[in-house]
KOLDRENNU-343576 format. One line per field, with one value per atom (N, C-alpha, C, O, CB): residue in one letter; atom name; residue number from 1; z, y, x. Coordinates in steps of 0.1 Angstrom, whole numbers, plus 5000, padded with zeros to 4 digits. Glycine has a CB too. Layout:
N
rest	c(A,...)
atom	c(CA,...)
nr	c(NUM,...)
w	c(Z,...)
v	c(Y,...)
u	c(X,...)
***
This chain:
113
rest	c(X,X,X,X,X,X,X,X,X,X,X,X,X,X,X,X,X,X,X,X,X,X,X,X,X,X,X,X,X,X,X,X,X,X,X,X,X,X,X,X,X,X,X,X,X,X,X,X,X,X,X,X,X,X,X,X,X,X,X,X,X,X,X,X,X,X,X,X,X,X,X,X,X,X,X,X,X,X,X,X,X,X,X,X,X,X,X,X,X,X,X,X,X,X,X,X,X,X,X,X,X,X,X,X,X,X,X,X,X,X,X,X,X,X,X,X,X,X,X,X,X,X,X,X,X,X,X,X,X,X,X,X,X,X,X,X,X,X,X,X,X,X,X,X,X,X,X,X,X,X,X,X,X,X,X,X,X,X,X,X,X,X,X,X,X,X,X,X,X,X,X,X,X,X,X,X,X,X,X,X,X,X,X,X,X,X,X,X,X,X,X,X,X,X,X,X,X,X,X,X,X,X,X,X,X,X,X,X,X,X,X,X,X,X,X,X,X,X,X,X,X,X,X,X,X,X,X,X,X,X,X,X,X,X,X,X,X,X,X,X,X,X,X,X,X,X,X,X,X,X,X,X,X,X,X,X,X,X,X,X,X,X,X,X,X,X,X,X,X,X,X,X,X,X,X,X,X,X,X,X,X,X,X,X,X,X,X,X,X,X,X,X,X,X,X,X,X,X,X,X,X,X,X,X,X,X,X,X,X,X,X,X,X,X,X,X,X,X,X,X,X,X,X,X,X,X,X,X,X,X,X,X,X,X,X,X,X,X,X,X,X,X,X,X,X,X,X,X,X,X,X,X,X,X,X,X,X,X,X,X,X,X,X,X,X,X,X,X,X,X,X,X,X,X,X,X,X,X,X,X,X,X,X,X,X,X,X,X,X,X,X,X,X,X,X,X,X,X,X,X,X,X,X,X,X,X,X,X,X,X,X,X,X,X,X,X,X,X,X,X,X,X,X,X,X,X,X,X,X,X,X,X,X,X,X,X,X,X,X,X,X,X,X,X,X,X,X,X,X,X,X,X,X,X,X,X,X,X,X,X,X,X,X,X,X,X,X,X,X,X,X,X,X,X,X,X,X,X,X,X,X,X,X,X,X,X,X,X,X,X,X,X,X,X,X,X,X,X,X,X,X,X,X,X,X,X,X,X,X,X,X,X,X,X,X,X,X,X,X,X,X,X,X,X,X,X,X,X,X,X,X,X,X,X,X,X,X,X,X,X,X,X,X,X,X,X,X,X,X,X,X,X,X,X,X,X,X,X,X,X,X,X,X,X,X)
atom	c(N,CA,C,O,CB,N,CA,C,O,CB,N,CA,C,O,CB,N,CA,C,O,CB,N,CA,C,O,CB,N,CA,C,O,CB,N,CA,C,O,CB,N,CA,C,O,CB,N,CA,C,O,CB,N,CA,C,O,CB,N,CA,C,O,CB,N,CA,C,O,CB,N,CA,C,O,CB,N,CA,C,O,CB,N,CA,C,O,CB,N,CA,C,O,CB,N,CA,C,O,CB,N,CA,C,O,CB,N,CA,C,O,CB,N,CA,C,O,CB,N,CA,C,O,CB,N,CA,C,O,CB,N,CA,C,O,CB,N,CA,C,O,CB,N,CA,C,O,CB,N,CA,C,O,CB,N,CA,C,O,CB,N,CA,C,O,CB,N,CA,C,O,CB,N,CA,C,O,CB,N,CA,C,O,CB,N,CA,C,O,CB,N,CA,C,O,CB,N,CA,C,O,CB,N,CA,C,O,CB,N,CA,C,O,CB,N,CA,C,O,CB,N,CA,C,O,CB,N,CA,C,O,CB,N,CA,C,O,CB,N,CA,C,O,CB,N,CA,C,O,CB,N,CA,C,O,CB,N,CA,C,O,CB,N,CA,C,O,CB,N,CA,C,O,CB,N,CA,C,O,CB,N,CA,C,O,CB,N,CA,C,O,CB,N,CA,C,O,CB,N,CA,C,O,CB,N,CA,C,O,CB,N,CA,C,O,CB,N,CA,C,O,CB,N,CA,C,O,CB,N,CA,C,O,CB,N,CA,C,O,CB,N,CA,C,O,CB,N,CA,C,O,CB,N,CA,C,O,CB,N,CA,C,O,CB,N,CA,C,O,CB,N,CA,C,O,CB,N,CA,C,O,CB,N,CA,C,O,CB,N,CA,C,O,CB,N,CA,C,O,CB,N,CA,C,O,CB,N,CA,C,O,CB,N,CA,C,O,CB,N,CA,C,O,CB,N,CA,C,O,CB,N,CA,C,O,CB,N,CA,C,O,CB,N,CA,C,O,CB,N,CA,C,O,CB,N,CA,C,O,CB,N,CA,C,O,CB,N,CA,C,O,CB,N,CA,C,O,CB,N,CA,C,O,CB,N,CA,C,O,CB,N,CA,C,O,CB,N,CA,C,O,CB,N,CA,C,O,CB,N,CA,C,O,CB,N,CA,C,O,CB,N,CA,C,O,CB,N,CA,C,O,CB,N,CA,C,O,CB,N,CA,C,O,CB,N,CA,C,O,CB,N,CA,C,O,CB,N,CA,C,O,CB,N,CA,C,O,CB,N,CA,C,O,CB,N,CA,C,O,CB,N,CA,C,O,CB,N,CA,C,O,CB,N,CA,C,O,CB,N,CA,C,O,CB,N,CA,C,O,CB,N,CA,C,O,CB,N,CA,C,O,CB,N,CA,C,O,CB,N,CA,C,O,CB,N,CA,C,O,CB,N,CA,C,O,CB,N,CA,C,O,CB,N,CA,C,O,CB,N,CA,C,O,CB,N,CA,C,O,CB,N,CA,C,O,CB)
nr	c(1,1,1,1,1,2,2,2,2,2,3,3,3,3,3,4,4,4,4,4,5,5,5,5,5,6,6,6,6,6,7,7,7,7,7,8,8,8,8,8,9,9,9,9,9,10,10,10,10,10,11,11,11,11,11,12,12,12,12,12,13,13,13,13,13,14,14,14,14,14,15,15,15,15,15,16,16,16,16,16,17,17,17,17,17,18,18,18,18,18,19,19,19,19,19,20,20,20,20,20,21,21,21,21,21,22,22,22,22,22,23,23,23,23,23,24,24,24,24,24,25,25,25,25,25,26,26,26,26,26,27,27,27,27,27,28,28,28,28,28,29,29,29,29,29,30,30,30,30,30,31,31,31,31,31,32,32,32,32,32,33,33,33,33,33,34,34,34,34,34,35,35,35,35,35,36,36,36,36,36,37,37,37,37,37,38,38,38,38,38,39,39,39,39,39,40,40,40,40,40,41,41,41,41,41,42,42,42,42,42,43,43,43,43,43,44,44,44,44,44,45,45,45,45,45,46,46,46,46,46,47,47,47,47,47,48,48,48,48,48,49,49,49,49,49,50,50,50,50,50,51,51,51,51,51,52,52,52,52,52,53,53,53,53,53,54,54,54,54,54,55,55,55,55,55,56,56,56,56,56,57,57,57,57,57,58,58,58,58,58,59,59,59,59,59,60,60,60,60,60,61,61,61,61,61,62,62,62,62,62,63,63,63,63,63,64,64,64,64,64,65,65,65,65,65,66,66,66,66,66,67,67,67,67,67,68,68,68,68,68,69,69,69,69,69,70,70,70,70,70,71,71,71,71,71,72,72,72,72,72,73,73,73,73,73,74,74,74,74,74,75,75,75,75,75,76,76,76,76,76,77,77,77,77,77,78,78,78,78,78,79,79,79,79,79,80,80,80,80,80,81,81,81,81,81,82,82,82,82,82,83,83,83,83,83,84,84,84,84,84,85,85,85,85,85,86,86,86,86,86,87,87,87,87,87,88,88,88,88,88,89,89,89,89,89,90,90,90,90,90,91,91,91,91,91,92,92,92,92,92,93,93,93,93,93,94,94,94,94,94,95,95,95,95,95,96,96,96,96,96,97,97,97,97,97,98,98,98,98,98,99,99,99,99,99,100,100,100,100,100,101,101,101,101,101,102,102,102,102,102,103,103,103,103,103,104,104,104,104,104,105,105,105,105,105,106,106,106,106,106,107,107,107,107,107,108,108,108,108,108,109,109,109,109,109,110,110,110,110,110,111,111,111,111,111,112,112,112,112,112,113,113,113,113,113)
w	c(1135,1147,1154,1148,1144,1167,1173,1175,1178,1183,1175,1182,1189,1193,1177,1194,1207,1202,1210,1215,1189,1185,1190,1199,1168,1187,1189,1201,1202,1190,1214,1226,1231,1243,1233,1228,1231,1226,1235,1223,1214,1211,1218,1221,1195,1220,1229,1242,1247,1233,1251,1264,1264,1273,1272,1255,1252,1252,1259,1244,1241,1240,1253,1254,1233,1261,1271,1282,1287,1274,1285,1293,1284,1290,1296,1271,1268,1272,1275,1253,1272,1274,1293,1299,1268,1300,1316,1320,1331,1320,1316,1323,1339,1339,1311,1349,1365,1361,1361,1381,1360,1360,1348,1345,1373,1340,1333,1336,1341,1326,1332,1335,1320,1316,1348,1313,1300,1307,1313,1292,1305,1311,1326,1330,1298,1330,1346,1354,1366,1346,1343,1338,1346,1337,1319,1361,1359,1353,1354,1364,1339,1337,1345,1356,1333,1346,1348,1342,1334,1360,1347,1338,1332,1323,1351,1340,1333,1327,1326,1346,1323,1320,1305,1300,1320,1301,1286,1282,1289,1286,1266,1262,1245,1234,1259,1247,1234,1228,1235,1240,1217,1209,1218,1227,1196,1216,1221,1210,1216,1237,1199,1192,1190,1181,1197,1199,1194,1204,1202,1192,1218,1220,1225,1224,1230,1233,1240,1252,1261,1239,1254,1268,1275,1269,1267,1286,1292,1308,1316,1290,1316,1322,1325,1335,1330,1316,1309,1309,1303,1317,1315,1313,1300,1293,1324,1300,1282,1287,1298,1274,1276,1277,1260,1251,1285,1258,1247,1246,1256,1243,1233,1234,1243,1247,1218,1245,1242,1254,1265,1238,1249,1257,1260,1252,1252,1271,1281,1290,1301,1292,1281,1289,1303,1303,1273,1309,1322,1329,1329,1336,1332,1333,1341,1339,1317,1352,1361,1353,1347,1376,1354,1354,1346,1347,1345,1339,1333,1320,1311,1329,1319,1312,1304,1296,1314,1299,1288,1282,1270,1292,1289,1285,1279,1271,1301,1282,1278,1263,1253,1292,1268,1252,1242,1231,1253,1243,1234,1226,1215,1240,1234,1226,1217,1206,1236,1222,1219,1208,1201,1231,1205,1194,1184,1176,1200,1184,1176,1163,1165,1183,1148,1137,1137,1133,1126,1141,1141,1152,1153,1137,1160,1173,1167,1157,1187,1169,1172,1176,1172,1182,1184,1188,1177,1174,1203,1170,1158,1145,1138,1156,1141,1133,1133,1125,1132,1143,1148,1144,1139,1178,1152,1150,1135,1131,1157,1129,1108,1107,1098,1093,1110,1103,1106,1100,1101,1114,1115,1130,1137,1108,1133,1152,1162,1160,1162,1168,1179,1188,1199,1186,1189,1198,1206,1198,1192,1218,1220,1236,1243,1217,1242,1254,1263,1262,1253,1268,1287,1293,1304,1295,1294,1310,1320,1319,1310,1330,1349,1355,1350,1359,1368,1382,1388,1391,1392,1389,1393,1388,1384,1407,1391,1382,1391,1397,1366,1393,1404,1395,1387,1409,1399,1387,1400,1408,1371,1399,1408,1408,1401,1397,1421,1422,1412,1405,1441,1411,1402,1408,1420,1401,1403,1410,1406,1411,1410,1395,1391,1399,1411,1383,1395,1408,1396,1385,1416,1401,1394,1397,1408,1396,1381,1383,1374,1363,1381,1382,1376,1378,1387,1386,1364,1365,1366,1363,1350,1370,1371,1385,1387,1350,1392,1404,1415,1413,1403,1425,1439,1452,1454,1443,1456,1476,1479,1475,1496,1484,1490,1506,1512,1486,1513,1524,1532,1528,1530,1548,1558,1559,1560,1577,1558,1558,1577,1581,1540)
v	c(2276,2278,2291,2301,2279,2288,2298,2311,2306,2293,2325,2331,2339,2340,2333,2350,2358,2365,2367,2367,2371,2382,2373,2378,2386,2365,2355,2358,2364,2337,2353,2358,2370,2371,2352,2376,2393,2396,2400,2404,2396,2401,2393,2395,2399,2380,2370,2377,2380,2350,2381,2389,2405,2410,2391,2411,2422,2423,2432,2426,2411,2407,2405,2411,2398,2398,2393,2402,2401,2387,2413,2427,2435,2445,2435,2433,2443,2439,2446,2444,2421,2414,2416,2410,2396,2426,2425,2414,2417,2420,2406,2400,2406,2417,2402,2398,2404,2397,2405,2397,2387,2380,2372,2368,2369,2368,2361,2354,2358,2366,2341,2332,2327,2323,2317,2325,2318,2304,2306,2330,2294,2283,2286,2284,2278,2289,2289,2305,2309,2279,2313,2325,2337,2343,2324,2341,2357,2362,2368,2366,2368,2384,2396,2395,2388,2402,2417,2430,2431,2418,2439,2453,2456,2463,2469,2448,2450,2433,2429,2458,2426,2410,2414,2424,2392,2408,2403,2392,2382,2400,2394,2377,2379,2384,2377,2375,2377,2360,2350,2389,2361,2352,2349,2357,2356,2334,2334,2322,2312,2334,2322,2315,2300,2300,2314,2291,2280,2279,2272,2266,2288,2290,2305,2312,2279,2305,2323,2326,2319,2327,2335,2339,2345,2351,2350,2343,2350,2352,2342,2337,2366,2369,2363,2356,2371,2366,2358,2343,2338,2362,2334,2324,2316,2317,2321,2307,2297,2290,2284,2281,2292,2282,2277,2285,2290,2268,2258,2254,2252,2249,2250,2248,2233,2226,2247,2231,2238,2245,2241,2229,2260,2272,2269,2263,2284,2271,2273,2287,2289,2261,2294,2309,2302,2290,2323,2309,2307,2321,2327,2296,2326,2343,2339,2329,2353,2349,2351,2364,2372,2353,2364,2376,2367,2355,2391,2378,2374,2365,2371,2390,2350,2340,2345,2350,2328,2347,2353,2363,2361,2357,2376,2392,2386,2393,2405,2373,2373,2361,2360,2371,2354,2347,2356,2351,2335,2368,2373,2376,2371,2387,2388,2395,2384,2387,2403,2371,2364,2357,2350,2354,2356,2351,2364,2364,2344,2369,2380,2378,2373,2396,2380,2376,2379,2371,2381,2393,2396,2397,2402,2407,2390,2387,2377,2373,2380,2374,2366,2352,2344,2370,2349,2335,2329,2317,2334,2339,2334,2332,2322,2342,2343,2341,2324,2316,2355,2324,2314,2294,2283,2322,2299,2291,2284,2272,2294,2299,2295,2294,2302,2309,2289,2287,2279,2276,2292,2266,2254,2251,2241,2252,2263,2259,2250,2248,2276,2247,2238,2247,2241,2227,2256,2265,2263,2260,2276,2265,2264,2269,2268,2250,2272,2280,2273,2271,2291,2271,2268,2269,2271,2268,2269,2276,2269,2258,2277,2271,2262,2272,2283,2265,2267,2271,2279,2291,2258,2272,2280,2278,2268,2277,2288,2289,2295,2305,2299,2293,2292,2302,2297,2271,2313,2315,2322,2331,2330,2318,2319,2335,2344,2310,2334,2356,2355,2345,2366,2364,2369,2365,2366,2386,2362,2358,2362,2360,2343,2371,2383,2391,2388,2391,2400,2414,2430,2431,2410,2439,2449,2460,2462,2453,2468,2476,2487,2487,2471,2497,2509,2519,2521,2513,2527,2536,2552,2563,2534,2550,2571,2573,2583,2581,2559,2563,2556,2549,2560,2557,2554,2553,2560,2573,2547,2539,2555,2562,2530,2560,2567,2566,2556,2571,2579,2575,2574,2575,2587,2571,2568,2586,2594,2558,2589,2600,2597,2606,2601)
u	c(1235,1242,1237,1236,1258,1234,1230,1240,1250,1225,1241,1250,1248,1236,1256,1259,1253,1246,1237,1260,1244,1231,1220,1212,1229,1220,1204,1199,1188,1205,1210,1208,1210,1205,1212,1214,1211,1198,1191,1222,1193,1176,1167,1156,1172,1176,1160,1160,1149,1163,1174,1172,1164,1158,1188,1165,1157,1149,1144,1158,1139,1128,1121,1110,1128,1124,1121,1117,1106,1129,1128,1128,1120,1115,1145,1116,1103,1087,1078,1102,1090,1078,1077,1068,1081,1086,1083,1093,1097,1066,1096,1108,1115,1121,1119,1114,1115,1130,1139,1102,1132,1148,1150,1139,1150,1159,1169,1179,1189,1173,1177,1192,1194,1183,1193,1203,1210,1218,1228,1224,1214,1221,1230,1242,1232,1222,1226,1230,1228,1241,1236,1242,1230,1223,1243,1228,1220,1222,1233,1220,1211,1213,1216,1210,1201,1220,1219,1225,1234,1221,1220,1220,1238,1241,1214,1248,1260,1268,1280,1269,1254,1262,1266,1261,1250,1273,1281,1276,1273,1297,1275,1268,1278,1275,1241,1287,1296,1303,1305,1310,1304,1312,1323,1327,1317,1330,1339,1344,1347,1337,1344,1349,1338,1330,1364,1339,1330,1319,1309,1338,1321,1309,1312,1321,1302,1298,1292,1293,1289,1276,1299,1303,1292,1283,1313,1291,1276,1281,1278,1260,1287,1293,1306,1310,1287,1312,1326,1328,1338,1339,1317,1319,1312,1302,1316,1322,1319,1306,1305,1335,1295,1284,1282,1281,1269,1281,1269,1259,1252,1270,1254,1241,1238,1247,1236,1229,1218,1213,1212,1208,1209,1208,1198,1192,1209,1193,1181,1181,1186,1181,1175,1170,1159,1155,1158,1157,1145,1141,1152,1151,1134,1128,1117,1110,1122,1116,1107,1098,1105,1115,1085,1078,1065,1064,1087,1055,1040,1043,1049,1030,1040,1044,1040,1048,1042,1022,1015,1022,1025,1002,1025,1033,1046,1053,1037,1051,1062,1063,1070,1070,1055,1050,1044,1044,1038,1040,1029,1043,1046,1016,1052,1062,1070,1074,1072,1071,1085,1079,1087,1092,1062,1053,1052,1042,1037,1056,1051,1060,1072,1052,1056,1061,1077,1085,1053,1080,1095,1103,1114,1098,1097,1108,1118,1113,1099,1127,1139,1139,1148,1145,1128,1127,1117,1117,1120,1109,1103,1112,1110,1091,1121,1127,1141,1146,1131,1141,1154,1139,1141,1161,1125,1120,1115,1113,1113,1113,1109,1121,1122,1101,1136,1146,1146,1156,1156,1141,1146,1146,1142,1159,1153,1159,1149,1137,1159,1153,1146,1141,1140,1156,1138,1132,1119,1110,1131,1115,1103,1097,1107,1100,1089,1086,1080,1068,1080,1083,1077,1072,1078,1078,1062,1053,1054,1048,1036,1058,1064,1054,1051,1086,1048,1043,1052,1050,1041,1066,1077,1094,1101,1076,1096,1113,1122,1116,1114,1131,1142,1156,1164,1145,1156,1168,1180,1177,1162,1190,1207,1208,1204,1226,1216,1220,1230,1231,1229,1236,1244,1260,1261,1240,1269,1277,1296,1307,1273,1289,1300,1303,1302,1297,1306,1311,1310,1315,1335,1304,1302,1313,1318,1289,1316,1325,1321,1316,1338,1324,1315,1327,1336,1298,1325,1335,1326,1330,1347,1316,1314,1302,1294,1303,1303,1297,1304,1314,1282,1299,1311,1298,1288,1325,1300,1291,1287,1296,1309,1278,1277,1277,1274,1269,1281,1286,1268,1257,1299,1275,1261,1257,1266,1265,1247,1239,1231,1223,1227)
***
């Protein structure tokens, strides 16, 4: 069974491999998303998703296969266990804005200067 650790080190991985954008089944990444348990499935900006997960990432396909092939990455360990895992290369990939709302507690709008 996949869980959120899985997808938290695979989004990591990814932002080390140069990753420009991330989506988890439909889901934008960004610098304040949540990817947590939620009992029988994973939350990924509070919404419930299941398998089967489909990450999709804008940035250098190669930079980003090299990291995600490398013996101790995550996507390799999840793949020597059996998992159905496997990578994609597209022309083009289409990934949704973000459609949360950010809340930040130690900064504030700056005014018009």
């Amino acid at each position: 069974m996949i869980h959120d650790k899985h997808l938290l080190y695979i989004v990591y991985e990814l932002r080390v491999g140069g990753a420009e954008a991330i989506s988890i089944n439909g889901q934008r990444i960004v610098c304040s998303s949540d990817i947590r348990c939620m009992g029988t499935t994973i939350g990924v900006n509070t919404i419930a998703i299941g398998p089967p997960f489909v990450i999709r990432t804008i940035g250098d396909p190669d930079r980003m296969s090299k990291v995600l092939e490398t013996k101790t990455s995550q996507y390799n360990i999840l793949k020597m266990a059996g998992y159905p895992v496997r990578i994609e290369k597209k022309d083009k990939v289409t990934i949704g804005s973000y459609k949360g709302s950010y809340q930040f507690s130690y900064t504030e709008p700056k005014g018009e200067q």
